[in-house]
N, C-alpha and C positions, 0 to 999 in steps of 0.2 A: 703343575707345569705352567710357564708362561709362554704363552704363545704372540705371535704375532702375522697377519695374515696382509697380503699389501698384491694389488699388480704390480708386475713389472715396471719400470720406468727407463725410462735409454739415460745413462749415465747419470743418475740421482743425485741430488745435494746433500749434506752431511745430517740435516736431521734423519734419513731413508734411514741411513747406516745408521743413527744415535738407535734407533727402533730394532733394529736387526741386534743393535749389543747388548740390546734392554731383557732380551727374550733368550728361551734355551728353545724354540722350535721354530723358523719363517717360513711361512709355509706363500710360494707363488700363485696367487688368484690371478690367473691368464684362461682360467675358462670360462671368462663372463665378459661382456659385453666391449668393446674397443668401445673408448669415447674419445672423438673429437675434439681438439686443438686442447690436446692434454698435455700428462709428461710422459705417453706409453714409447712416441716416437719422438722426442725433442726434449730437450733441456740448452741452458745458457753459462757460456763461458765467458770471460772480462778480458777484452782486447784493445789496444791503445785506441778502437772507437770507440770504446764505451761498450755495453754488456751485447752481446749477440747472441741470435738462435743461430743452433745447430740443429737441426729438421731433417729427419730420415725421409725419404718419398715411400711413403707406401699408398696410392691409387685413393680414389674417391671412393670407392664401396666400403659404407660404413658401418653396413648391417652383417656385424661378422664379430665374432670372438677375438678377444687379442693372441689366441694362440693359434689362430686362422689366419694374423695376416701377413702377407709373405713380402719380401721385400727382392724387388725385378728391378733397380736401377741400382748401375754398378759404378757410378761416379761418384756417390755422394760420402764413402769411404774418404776416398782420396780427397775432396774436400774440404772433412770434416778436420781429416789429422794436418792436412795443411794450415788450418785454422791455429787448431791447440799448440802445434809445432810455432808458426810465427809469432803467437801472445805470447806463450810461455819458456820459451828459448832462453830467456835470460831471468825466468826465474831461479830460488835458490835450488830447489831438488830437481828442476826438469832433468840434469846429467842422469840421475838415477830412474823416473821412469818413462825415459824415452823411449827404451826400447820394447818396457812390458807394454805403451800404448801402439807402438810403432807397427808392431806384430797383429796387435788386435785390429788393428784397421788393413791390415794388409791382408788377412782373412776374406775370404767369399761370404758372406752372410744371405742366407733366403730368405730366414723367418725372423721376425720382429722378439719375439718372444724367447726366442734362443741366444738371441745374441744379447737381449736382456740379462735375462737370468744369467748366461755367464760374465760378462762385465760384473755384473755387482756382486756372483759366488766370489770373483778371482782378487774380485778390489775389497771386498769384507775378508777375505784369508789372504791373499799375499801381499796385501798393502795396509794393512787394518792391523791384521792380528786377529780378530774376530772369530772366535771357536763355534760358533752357535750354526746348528742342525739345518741345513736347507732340506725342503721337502718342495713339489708340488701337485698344488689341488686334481690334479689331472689324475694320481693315482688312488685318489679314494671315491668311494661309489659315493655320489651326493644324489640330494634331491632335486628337484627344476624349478621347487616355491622357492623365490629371491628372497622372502622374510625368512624362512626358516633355513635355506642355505649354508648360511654363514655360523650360523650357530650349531648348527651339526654337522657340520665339521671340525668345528671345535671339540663337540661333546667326542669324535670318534678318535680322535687325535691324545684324550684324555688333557685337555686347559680349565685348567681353575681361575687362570688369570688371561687375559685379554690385552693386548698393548695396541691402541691404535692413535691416531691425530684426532686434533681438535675437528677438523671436517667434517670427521663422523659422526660429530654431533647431532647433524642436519637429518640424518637417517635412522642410527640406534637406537636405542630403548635398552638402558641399561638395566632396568629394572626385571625385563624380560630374561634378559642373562644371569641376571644374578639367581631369578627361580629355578634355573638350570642350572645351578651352581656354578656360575663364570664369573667373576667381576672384573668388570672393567675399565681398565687404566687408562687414562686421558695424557697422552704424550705432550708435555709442553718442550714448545719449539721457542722459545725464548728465553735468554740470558747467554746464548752461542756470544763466546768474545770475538773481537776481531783479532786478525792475524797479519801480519806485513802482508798486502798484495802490491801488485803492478799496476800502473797506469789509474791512476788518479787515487780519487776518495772510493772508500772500502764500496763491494757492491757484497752482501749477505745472502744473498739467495740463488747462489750462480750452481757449477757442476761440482761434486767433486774432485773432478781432475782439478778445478781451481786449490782448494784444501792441499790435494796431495803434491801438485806442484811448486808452493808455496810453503808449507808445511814437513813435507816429509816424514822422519820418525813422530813428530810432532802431531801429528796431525789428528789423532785421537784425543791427545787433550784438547785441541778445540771443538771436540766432536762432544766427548762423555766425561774425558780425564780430568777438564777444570772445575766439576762438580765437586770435587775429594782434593784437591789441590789446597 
């Protein structure tokens, strides 16, 4: 089985998803550690300024789990979609998901971690296509050693195969996994084509919503599809 294990992120760019369709199991790691000016509470959309953060407020307390932290300010909804709405307005598919984001931000959200996981269960199935297993870490007994963590929960899950980014490099020990019979898969995030966007020269690293609003049915082949193309 291939698995793939990632936190949460607030509206993820298209490699998150290339990872999620790489794998038959994604499992949510939101019960480890919130870090700091990450992608758990913010990601970046492409607006006739040029690329802007979108930044959920959730409080200074930083010593806290990501599935611990709660989100108390009820404006930055309304902000957010006010954003997406005037960048993307005259994109080619915004008619089609205005109203699946329209809804989502018009929602009450408390917890950082829920409104994660569902943004990216709702845009990997009803904007993707993306058949692949969502789980998360929350409901299997883990241990508390951070080296051994991650790898047994793989082992409990039954993965042979491993899918993570290049980042992890800085951390893993591949070779540790593989004597537990894992191996693991090094996500490359380059050769993504561009795609017509809006307002200026192409920006690569922006939300999803960029992709889907731009792209549409399309939008998998710039994700996985032009691999086989």
């Amino acid at each position: 089985m291939r698995v793939g294990v990632l936190q949460s992120n607030y509206i993820p760019w298209r490699g998150y998803f290339d990872i999620i369709h790489d794998v038959d199991l994604f499992i949510f790691y939101d019960d480890v550690q919130y870090t700091v000016n990450d992608w758990r509470n913010r990601n970046v959309v492409k607006t006739a300024n040029g690329v802007t953060w979108l930044t959920i407020p959730i409080g200074n307390q930083n010593d806290r789990r990501i599935c611990d932290v709660e989100i108390r300010d009820r404006s930055w909804a309304r902000k957010h979609w006010a954003t997406i709405e005037q960048s993307y307005r005259r994109a080619a598919q915004f008619p089609r998901f205005h109203e699946f984001f329209r809804e989502i931000y018009a929602e009450t959200w408390t917890s950082l971690s829920e409104l994660n996981q569902t943004l990216i269960r709702r845009i990997a199935r009803e904007c993707l296509g993306i058949q692949t297993e969502f789980r998360d870490s929350r409901e299997y007994a883990l241990s508390s050693s951070k080296a051994d963590r991650l790898l047994g929960l793989l082992r409990l899950v039954g993965a042979d195969e491993y899918v993570t980014g290049p980042s992890a490099r800085q951390y893993l020990d591949p070779d540790a996994f593989a004597q537990s019979g894992v191996r693991v898969i090094w996500k490359d995030y380059g050769g993504y084509p561009e795609y017509p966007q809006p307002h200026g020269p192409f920006a690569p690293r922006v939300s999803i919503v960029d992709t889907l609003m731009c792209c549409g049915d399309q939008a998998a082949h710039y994700i996985w599809g032009y691999r086989n193309a």
